[in-house]
C-alpha positions as CSV (number, residue, x, y, z in Angstrom):
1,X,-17.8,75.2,-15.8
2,X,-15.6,73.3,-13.4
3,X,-16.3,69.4,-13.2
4,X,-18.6,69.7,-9.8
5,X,-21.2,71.1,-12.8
6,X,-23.9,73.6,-12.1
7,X,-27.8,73.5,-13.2
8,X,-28.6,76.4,-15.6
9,X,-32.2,77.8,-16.0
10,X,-33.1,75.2,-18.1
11,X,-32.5,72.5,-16.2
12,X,-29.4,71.3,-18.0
13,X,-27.1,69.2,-15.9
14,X,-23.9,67.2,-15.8
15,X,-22.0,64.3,-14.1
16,X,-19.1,64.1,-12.4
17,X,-15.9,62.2,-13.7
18,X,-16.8,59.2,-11.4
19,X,-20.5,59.7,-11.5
20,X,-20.3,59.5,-15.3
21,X,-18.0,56.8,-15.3
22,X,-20.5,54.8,-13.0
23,X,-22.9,55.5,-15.3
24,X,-21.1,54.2,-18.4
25,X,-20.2,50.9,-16.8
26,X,-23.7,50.0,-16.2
27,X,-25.0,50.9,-19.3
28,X,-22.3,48.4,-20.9
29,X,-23.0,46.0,-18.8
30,X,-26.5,46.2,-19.5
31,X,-27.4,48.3,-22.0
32,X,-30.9,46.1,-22.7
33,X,-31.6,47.1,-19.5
34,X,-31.8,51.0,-20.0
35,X,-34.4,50.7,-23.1
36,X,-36.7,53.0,-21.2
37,X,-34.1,56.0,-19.9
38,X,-35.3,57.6,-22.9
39,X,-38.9,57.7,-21.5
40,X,-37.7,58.5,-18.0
41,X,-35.9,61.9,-19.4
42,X,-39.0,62.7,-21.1
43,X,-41.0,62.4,-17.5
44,X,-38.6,65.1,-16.6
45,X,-37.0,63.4,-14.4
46,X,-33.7,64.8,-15.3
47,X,-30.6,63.5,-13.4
48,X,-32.4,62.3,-10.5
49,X,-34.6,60.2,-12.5
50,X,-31.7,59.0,-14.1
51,X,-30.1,58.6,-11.0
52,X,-33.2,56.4,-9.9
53,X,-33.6,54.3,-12.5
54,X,-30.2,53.0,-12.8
55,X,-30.7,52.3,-9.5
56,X,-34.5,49.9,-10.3
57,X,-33.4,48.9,-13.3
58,X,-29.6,48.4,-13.6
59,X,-27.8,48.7,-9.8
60,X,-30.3,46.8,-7.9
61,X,-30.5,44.1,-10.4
62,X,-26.7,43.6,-10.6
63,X,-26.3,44.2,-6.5
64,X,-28.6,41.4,-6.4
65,X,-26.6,39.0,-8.8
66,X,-23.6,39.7,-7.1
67,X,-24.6,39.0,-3.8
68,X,-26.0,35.2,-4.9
69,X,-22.8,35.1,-6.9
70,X,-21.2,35.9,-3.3
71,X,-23.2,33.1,-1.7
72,X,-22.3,30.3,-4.6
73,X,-18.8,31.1,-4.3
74,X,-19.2,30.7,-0.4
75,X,-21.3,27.5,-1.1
76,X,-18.3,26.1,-3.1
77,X,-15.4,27.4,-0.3
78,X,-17.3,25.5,2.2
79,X,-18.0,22.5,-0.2
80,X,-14.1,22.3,-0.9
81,X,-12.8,22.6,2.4
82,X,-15.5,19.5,3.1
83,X,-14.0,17.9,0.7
84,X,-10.3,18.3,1.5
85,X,-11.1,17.4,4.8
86,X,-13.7,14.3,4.5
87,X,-13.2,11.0,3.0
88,X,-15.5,10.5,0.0
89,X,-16.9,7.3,0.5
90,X,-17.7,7.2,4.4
91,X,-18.0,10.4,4.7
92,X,-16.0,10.5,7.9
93,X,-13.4,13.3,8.3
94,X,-9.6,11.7,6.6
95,X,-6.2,11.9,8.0
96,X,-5.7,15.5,7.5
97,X,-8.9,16.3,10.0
98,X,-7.9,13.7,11.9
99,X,-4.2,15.3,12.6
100,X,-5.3,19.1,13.3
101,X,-8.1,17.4,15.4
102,X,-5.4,15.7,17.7
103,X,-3.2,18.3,18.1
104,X,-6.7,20.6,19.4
105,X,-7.3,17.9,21.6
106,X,-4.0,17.3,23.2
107,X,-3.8,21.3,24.3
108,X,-7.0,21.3,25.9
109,X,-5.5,17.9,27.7
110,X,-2.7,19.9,28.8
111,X,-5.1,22.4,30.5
112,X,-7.7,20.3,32.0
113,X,-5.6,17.0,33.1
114,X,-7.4,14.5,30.9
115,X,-5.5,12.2,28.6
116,X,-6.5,11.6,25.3
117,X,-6.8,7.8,23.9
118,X,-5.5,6.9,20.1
119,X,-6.6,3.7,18.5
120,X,-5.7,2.7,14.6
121,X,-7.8,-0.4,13.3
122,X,-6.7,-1.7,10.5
123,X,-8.7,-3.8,8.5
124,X,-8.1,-7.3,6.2
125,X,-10.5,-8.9,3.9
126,X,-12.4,-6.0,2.1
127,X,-11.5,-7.2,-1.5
128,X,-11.7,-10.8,-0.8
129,X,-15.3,-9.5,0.2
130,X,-15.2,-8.0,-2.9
131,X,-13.7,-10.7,-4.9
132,X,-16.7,-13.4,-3.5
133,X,-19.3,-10.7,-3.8
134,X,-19.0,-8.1,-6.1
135,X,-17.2,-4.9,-5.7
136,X,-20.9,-3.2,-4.5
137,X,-20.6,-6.0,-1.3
138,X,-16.6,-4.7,-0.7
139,X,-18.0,-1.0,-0.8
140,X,-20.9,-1.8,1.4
141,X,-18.6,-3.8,4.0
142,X,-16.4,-0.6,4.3
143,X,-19.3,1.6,4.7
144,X,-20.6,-1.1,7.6
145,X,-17.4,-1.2,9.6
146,X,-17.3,2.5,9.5
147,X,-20.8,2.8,11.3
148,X,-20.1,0.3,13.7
149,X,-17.2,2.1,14.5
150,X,-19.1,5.1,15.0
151,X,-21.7,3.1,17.4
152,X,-18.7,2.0,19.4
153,X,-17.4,5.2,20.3
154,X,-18.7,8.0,22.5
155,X,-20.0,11.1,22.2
156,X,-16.9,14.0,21.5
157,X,-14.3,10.8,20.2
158,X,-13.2,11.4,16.7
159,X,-13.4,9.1,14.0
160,X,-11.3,9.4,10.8
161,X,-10.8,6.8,8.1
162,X,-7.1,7.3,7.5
163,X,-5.9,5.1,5.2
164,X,-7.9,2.3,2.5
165,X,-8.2,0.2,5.1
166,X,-7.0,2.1,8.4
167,X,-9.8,4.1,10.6
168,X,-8.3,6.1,13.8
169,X,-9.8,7.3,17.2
170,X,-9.3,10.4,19.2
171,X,-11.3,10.1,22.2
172,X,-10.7,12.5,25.0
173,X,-10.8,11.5,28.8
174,X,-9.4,8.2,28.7
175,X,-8.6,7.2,32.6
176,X,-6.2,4.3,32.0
177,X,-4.4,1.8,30.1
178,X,-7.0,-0.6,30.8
179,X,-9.6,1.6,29.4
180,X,-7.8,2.2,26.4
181,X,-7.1,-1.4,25.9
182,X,-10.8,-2.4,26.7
183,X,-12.1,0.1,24.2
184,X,-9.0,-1.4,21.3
185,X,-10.6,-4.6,22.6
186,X,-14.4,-3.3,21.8
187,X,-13.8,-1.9,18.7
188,X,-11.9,-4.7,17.0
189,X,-14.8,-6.7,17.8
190,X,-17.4,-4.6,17.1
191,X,-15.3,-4.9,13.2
192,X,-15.1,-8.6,13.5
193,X,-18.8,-9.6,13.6
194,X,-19.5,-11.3,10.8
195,X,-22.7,-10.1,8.7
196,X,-24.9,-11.5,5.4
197,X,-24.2,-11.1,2.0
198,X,-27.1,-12.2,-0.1
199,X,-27.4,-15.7,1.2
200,X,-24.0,-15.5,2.1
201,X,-22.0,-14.7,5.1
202,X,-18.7,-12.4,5.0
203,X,-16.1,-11.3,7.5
204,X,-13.3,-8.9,8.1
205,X,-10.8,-9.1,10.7
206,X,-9.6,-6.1,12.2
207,X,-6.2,-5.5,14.5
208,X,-6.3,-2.8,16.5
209,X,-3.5,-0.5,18.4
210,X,-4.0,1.5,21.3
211,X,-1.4,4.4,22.5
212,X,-2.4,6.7,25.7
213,X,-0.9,9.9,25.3
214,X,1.2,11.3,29.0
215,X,-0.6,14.7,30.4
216,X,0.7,17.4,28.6
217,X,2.0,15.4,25.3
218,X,1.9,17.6,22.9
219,X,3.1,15.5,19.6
220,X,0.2,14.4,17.9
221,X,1.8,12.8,14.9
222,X,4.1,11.0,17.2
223,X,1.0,9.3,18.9
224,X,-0.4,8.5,15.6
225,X,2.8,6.5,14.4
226,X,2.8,4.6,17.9
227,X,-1.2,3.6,17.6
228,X,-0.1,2.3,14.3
229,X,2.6,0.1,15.3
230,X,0.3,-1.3,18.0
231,X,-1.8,-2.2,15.4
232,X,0.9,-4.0,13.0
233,X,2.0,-5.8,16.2
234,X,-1.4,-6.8,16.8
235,X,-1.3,-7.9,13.3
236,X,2.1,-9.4,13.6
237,X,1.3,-11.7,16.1
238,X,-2.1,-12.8,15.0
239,X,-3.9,-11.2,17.9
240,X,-7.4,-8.7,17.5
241,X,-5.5,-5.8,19.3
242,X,-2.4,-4.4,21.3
243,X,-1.6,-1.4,23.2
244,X,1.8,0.2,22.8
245,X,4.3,-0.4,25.8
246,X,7.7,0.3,26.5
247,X,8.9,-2.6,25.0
248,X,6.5,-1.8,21.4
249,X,9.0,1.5,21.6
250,X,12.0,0.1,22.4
251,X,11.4,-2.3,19.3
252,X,10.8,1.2,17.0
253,X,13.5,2.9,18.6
254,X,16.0,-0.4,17.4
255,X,14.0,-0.5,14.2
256,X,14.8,3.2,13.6
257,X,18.8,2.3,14.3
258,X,18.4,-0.9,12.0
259,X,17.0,1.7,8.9
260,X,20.2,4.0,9.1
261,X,22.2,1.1,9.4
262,X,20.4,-0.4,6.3
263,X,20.7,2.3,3.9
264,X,24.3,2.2,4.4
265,X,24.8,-1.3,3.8
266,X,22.9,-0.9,0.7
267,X,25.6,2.0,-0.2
268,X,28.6,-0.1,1.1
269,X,27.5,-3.1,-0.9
270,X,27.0,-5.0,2.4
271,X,23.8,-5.8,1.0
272,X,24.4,-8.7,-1.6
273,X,22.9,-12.4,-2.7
274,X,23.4,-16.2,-1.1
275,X,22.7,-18.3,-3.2
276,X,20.7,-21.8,-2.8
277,X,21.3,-24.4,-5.4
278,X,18.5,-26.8,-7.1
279,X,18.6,-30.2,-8.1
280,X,17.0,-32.5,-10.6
281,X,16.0,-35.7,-7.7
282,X,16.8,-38.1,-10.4
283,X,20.6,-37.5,-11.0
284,X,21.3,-34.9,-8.5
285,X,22.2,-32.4,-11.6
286,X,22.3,-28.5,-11.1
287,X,19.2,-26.7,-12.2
288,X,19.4,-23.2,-11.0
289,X,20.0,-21.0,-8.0
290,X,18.0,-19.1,-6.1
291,X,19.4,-15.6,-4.8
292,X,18.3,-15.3,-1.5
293,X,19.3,-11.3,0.2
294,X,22.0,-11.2,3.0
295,X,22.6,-8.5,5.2
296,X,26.9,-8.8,6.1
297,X,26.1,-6.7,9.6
298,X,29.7,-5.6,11.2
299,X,28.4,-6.4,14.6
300,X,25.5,-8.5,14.6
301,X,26.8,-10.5,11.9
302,X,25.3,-12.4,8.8
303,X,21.6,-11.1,8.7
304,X,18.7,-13.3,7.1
305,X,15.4,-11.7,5.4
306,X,13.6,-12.2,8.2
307,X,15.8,-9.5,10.5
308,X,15.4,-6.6,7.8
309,X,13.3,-7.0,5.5
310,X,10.5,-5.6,7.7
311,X,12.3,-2.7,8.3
312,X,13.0,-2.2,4.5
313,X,9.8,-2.3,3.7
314,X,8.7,0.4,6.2
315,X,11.5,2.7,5.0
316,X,10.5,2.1,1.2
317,X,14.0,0.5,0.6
318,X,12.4,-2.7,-0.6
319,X,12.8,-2.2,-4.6
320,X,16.6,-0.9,-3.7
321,X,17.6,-4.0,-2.4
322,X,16.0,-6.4,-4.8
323,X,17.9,-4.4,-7.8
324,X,20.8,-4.9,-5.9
325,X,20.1,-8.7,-5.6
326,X,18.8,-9.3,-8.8
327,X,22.4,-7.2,-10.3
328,X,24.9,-9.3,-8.3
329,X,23.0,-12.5,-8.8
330,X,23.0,-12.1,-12.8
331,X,26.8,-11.0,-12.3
332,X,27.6,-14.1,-10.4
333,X,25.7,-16.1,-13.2
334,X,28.1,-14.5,-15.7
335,X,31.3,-15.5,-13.5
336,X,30.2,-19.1,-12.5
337,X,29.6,-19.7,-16.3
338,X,33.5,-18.0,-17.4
339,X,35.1,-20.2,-14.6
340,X,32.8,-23.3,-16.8
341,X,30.7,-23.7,-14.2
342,X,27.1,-24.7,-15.7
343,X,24.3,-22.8,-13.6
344,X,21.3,-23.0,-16.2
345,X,19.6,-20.0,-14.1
346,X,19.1,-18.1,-11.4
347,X,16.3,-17.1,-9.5
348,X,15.5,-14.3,-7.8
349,X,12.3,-12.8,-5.8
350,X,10.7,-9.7,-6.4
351,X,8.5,-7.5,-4.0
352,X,5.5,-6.8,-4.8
353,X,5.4,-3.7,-5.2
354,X,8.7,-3.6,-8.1
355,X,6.1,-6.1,-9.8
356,X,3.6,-2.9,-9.7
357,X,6.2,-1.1,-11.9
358,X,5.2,-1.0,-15.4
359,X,8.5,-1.1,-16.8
360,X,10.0,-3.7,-14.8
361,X,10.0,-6.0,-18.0
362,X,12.3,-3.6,-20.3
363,X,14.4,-2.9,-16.9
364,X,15.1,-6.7,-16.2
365,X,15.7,-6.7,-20.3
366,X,18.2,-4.5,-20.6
367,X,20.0,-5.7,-17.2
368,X,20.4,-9.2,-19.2
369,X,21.4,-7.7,-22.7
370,X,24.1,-5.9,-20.9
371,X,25.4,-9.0,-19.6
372,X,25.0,-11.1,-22.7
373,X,22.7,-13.6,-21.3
374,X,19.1,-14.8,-22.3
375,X,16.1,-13.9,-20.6
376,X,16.0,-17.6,-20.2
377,X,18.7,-17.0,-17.6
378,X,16.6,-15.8,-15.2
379,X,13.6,-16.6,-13.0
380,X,11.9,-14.4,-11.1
381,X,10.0,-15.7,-8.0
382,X,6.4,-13.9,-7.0
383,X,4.9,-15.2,-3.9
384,X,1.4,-16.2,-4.5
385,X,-0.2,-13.9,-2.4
386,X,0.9,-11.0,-4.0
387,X,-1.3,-12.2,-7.1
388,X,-4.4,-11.0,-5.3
389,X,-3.4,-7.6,-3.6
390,X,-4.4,-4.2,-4.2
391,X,-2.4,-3.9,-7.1
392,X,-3.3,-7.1,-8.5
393,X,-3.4,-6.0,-12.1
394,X,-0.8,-4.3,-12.3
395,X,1.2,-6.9,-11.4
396,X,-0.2,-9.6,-13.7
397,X,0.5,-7.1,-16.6
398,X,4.4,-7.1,-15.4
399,X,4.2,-10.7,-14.9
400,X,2.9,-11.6,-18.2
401,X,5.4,-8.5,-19.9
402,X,8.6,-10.7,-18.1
403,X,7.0,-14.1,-19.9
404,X,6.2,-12.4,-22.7
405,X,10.3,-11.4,-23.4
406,X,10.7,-14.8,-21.8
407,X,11.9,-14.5,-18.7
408,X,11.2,-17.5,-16.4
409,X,8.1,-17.2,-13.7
410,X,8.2,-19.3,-10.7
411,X,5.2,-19.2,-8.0
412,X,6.9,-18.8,-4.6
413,X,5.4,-20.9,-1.4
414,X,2.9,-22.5,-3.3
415,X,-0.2,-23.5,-1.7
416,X,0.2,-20.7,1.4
417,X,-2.0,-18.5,-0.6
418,X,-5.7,-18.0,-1.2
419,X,-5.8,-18.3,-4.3
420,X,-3.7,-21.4,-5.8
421,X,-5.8,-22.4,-8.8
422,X,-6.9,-19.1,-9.9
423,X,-3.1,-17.3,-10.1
424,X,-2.0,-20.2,-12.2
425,X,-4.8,-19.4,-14.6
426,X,-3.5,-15.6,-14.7
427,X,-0.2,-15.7,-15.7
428,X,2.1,-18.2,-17.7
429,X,3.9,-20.0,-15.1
430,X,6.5,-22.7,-15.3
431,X,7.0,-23.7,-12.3
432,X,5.7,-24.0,-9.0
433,X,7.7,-24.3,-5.8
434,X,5.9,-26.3,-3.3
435,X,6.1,-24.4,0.3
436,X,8.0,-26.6,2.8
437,X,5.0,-26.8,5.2
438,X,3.9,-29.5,2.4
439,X,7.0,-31.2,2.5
440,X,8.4,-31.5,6.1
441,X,7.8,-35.2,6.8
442,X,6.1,-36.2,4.0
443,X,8.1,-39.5,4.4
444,X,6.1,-40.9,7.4
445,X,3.0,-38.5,7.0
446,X,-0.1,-40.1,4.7
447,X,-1.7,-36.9,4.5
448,X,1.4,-34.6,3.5
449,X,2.4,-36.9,1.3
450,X,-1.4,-36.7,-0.3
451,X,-1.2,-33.1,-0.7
452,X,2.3,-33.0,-2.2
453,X,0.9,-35.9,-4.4
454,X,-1.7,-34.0,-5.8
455,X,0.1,-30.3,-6.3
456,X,2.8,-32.6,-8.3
457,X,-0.3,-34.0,-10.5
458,X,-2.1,-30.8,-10.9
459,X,1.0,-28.9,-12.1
460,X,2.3,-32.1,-14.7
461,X,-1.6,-31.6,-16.0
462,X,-1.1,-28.1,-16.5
463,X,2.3,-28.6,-18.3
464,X,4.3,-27.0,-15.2
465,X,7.6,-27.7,-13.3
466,X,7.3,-28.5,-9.7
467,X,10.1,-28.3,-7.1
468,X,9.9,-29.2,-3.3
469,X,11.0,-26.1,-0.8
470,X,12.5,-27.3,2.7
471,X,14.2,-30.5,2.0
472,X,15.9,-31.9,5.0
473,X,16.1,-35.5,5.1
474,X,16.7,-38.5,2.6
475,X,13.8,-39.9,3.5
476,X,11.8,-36.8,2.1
477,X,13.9,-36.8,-1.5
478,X,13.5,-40.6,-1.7
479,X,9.6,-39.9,-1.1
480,X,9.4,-36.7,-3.4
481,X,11.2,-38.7,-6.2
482,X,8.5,-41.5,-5.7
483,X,5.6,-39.1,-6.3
484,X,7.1,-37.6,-9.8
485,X,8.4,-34.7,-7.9
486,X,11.5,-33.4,-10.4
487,X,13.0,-31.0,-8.4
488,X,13.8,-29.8,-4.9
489,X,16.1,-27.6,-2.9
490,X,16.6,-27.2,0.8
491,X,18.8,-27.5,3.8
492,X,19.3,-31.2,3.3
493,X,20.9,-31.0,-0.3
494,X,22.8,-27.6,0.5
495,X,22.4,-24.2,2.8
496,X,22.4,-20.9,1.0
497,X,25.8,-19.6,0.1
498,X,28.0,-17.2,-1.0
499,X,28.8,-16.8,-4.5
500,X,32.5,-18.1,-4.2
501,X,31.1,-21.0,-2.2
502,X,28.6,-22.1,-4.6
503,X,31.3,-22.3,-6.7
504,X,33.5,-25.0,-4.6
505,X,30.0,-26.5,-4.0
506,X,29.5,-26.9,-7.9
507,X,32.8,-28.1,-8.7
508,X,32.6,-30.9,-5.6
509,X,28.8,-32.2,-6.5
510,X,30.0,-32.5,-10.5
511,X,33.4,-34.4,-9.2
512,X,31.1,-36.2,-7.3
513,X,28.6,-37.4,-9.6
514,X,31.3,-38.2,-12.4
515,X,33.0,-40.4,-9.8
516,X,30.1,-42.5,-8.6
């Protein structure tokens, strides 16, 4: 008998190779299920009764499971791509929406002649909201700004939360520049409006940035990046929003020179630390030096902070330089100290996010071992305001790692932050540098002299060092002195320096004390 099979007068039959293996699979996938195919022969039903109750009692069963199995997994596809596309806790689509939704909306710009609008709010004051209130209160003010957001906008515009604190706008048929600004204008208030908390009232402030894309742009990301640096020079210059002009790109087209040009200095070591000397009032004797960064530009000069380090920041070059500082500074230290000349230390100032780093402790360990000093040596300077950012713990746990191997921790513009009192409670500090907005004219002002009266108090009650930032005048170290101020720096005892200056600077101020 060939394998097509044949029924005989008995009604013998048999199955194909592919009928039979069918057949096999289901009865071991389910063999429970075929109790009764003993019963069903007996009936007579032969093969097609087999053949039929398979199909009621074994196929039609599993066709069914598979096809809600088919479902689920479609259930889950469309749940993921939600979720890859959606921010969790607004539920507003996220950047990556946000981008593919831009590009779709600039081509159908390009066909039908209307430009497309691109506004970036950034907000500030969620985790102080969060820090008064409880972190429920910060979670419910993000929530709030996103919906009055969504009430400001109009019906087709996009809305995307972008970053933790950065929503973005794509709203199509934007006539103008005015338009666009009015609706940067609208929405930044909308933000702005201050709302209850309990009994309490909170705010957030909110800059906004505005870009207006030509007909037929086509770059999408590149109108992104130009809505957010409206919005940082909204920031920037304190006001609620900004749209981006020729001069806003002529800024980032300089900006973009002045990174290339930065990460070569840092290569060619024209990157390297001035250095600002400190004095005990009293006598006038050295107390340390604080590393300030200097760019040595070819063309434009000797560069300050001010003209970089904005520019390093955005290009992530930040931690780069302050190793580089914090390595010549300690290497200075180590030739000052050969040549006999007695700095006791040097400070230098760290970024807050190299604070973040969880090994900064052992790095800044092993940079002294290798030079044979002390950890004593060396103090680093956090600006107060970095005690209560996003990455607030981390940082006190690298703070309190440096004090804990004993490396000294100085509190940078004290008093310019929001949270004085609290950040000295956090970490071990010893020693607070007064900001100079306390100190400039604190000779012939009552009520700056007050202030830098009481910061000098607190800080002697709490077993800490002060020293005055900003010095200028005689008037203001005579004044300081008075009020039990012990040290101070500034323009009016010396200018920052280079190393081999500081030097002939030492050497002159100790010939000049042992003469007078």
């Amino acid at each position: 008998m060939d394998d097509a099979g044949a029924n005989g007068a008995g009604g013998s039959f048999s199955l194909t190779g592919s009928a039979a293996l069918a057949v096999l699979s289901a009865l071991a996938v389910a063999p429970a299920a075929i109790s009764g195919a003993p019963e069903a022969l007996a009936m007579g039903a032969g093969a097609l009764g087999l053949a039929a109750f398979l199909q009621f009692r074994v196929i039609g069963p599993l066709a069914r499971r598979a096809d809600a199995a088919e479902a689920a997994a479609a259930d889950m596809t469309e749940r993921l791509a939600h979720i890859e596309t959606h921010d969790p806790e607004t539920g507003l689509p996220n950047a990556r929406a946000m981008a593919a939704h831009l590009d779709l909306a600039l081509a159908a710009s390009a066909r039908s002649g209307r430009r497309v609008g691109v506004c970036q709010l950034d907000l500030t004051g969620l985790r102080r909201v969060a820090e008064l209130h409880g972190r429920e209160a910060g979670e419910t003010a993000l929530r709030r700004a996103a919906g009055l957001i969504r009430m400001e906008t109009r019906k087709g515009d996009l809305v995307a939360r972008t970053g933790p604190t950065s929503f973005c706008i794509v709203s199509m048929n934007v006539s103008n520049e005015a338009e666009a600004e009015a609706m940067a204008a609208r929405l930044s208030r909308a933000v702005r409006t201050p709302f209850a908390v309990g009994s309490a009232t909170a705010e957030i402030g909110c800059a906004a940035g505005i870009v207006l894309g030509p007909l037929g742009e086509a770059d999408g990301e590149r109108l992104a990046v130009e809505a957010a640096a409206a919005a940082r020079a909204a920031r920037e210059t304190g006001g609620n929003h900004a749209l981006f002009t020729p001069a806003l790109k002529a800024r980032m087209e300089t900006d973009a020179q002045l990174r290339d040009e930065l990460s070569a200095a840092l290569d060619e070591g024209r990157i390297e630390p001035w250095f600002q000397p400190q004095i005990r009032l009293s006598d006038g004797v050295v107390t340390g030096a604080e590393a300030l960064a200097r760019w040595i530009h070819p063309e434009r000069g000797v560069l300050a902070p001010g003209a970089f380090f904005p520019v390093a920041e955005e290009a992530g070059l930040m931690d780069r330089i302050d190793e580089t500082i914090l390595d010549r500074a300690l290497d200075s230290l180590v030739s000052w100290r050969r040549r006999g000349l007695e700095v006791p230390l040097v400070g230098v100032n760290v970024n807050a996010g190299r604070l973040a780093d969880g090994f900064l402790a052992e790095r800044i360990k092993w940079a002294l071992e290798a030079r044979d000093l002390e950890p004593g040596d060396l103090a680093v300077e956090v600006i107060e305001s970095v005690l209560i950012g996003e990455r607030d713990d981390d940082i006190v746990r690298s703070i309190q790692a440096l004090a804990r191997i004993g490396v000294r921790i100085d509190i940078d513009d004290f008093g310019t932050g929001h949270a004085s009192i609290a950040s000295l409670k956090r970490v071990k500090v010893d020693r607070i540098k007064i900001d100079r907005g306390f100190i400039s004219g604190i000779d012939v002002d009552d009520r700056q002299e007050k202030v830098a009266r009481a910061m000098v108090e607190m800080a002697k009650g709490l077993g800490i060092a002060a020293l005055a930032e900003g010095v200028e005048t005689p008037g203001e170290r005579a004044k300081l002195l008075a009020i039990g101020c012990a040290e101070a720096q500034g323009f009016g005892i010396a200018r920052p320096m280079p190393a081999e200056a500081l030097a002939e600077w030492l050497r002159a101020a100790r010939a000049e004390r042992l003469s007078a």
